[in-house]
C-alpha positions, -999 to 999 in steps of 0.1 A, spaced: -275 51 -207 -311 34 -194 -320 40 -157 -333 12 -143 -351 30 -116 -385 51 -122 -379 72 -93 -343 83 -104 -359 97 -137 -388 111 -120 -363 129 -97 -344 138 -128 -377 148 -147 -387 170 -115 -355 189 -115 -350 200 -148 -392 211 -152 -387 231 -116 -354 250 -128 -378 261 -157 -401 270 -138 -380 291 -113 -376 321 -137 -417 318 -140 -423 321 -102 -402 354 -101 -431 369 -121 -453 355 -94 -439 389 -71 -453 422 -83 -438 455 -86 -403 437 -90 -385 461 -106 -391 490 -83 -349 497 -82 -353 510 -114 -374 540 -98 -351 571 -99 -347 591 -65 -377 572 -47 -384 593 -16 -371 578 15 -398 588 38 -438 584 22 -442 614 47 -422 641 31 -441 671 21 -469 661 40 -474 670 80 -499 649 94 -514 671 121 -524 693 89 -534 670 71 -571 669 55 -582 653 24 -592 668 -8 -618 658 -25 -611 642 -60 -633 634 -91 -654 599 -87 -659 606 -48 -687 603 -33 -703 628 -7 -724 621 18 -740 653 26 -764 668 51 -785 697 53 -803 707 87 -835 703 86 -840 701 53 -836 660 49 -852 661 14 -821 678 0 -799 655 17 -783 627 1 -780 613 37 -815 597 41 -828 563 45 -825 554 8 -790 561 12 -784 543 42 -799 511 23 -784 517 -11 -750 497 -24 -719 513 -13 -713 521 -47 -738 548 -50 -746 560 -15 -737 599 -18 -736 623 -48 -710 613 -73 -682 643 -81 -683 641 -122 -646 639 -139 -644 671 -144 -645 677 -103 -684 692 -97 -716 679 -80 -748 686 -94 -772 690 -63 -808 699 -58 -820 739 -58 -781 751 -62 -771 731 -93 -735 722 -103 -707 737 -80 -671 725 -81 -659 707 -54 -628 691 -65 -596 698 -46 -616 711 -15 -618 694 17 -650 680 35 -646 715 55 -639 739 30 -671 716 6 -693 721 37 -686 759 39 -692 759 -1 -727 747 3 -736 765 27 -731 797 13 -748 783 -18 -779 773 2 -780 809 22 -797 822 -11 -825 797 -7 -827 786 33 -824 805 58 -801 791 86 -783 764 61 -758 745 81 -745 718 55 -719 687 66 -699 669 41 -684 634 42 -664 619 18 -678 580 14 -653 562 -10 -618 569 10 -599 533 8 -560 517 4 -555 490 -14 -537 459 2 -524 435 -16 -502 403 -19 -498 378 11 -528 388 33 -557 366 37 -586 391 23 -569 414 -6 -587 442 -16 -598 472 -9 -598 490 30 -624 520 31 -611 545 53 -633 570 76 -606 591 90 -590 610 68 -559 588 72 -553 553 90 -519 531 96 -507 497 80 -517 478 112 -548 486 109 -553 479 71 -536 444 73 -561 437 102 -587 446 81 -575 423 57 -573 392 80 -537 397 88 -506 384 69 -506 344 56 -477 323 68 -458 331 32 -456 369 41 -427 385 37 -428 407 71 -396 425 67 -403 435 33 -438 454 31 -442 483 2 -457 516 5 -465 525 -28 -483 568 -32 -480 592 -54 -491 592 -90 -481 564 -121 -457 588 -137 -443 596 -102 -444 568 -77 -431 570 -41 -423 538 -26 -410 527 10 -402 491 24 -412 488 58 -401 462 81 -426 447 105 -401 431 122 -389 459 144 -404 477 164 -386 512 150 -409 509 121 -441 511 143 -426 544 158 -410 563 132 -445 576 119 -434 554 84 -472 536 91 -493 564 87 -512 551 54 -531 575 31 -559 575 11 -554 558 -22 -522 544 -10 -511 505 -20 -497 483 8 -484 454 -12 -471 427 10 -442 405 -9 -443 365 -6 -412 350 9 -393 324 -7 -412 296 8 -439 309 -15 -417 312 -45 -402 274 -40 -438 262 -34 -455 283 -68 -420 265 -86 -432 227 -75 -468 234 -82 -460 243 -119 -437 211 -118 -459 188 -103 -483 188 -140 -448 174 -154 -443 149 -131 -470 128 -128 -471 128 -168 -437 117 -164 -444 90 -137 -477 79 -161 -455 73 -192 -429 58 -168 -455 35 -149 -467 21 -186 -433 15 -202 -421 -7 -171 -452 -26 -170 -449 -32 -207 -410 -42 -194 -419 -65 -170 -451 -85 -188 -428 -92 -219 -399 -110 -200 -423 -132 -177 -433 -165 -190 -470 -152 -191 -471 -137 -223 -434 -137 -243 -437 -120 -276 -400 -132 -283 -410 -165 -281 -449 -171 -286 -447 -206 -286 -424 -208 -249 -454 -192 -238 -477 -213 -210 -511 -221 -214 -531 -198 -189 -541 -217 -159 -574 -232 -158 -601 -226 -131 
């Protein structure tokens, strides 16, 4: 059977190339297959009470620290200030110690900017008198990711911040956010703990579920708007090949059955008109 209308077999063409593509745009949403976790938490806040909570300083941190009066051990001077973010501070090695001027190497990992601060100080008593040493950790971020309008990384000053913030920080949520459907993802990769929070009501804002965490992902899932549209982009390559070859072969159609040029009958043909 021959369709006699190009737009009939482009709509054809368009169907059958966008129910291919619809199994491709389900790979287009990340962490898809987080049912398969096994006993995921139901509240991200379980184990951990936030009035308590301080955070601990990990390997690949950097500190930010400051010694009264003595600026020229300090890693908190004017270079510093004017230095890429990357390597402001003194970096905590992999193994979890900082190697500072007069004290040396002392470990610091799993200590809080508090207890690091105390640390150094004691450390510094054998050389200064009156050493009073603060400690900031520099690098603290959550990741956000998916439908926001700047992805990325968040640094974090406070030892914890909330969802609202981060996405505001990230320009806010594009118009193919999924709001009721926004993951918390913490914990390690062997062991992640995941929670989908719905923006929508306004129970989510006050059940404490939007305290965020450093090193937590917020991943923000596309709705199916987004889907339907990433399904007709793939499609639309398809198409206009189709509508190309499609365009030629009717042309081709129509100039051999006009009296112009008739390769069935060459000598029926007229003589082109003169000027």
């Amino acid at each position: 059977m021959v369709y006699k209308h190009p737009a009939v077999v482009s709509l054809i063409l368009a169907t059958a190339l966008m129910s291919g593509c619809s199994s491709k745009s389900g790979n287009y949403v990340l962490f898809n297959d987080n049912a398969k976790i096994t006993n995921p938490a139901s509240d991200l806040n379980t184990g951990i009470v936030d009035e308590k909570y301080e955070y601990k300083i990990m390997p690949n941190n950097r500190l930010s620290i400051l010694i009264f009066n003595h600026p020229e051990l300090s890693t908190r001077d004017v270079r510093a200030q004017v230095a890429p973010a990357d390597e402001r501070g003194a970096l905590v090695a992999s193994d979890g110690t900082v190697s500072l001027p007069l004290i040396g190497v002392v470990r610091v990992s799993g200590l809080t900017a508090r207890e690091c601060a105390n640390l150094l100080s004691h450390e510094y008593a054998r050389y200064l008198k009156n050493s009073h040493v603060t400690v900031e950790v520099l690098n603290k971020r959550v990741i956000v990711l998916g439908e926001v309008k700047q992805p990325g990384q968040v640094n974090i000053i406070e030892d914890t911040t909330n969802i609202l913030e981060a996405l505001g920080k990230s320009g806010g949520l594009t118009d193919y956010a999924q709001r009721n459907k926004v993951l918390i993802i913490r914990g390690t990769q062997s062991h992640p703990v995941i929670k989908t929070l719905d923006l929508t009501r306004v129970s989510a804002l006050t059940s404490g579920g939007i305290r965020l965490y450093p090193n937590d992902v917020v991943y923000v899932m596309p709705n199916e708007l987004r889907r339907r549209n990433l399904a007709i982009a793939e499609a639309v390559p398809g198409i206009d090949l189709a509508q190309k070859i499609l365009g030629t072969l009717y042309t081709g159609k129509f100039l051999t059955n006009t009296r112009i040029f008739n390769v069935n009958s060459p000598e029926a043909a007229v003589a082109p008109i003169q000027p």
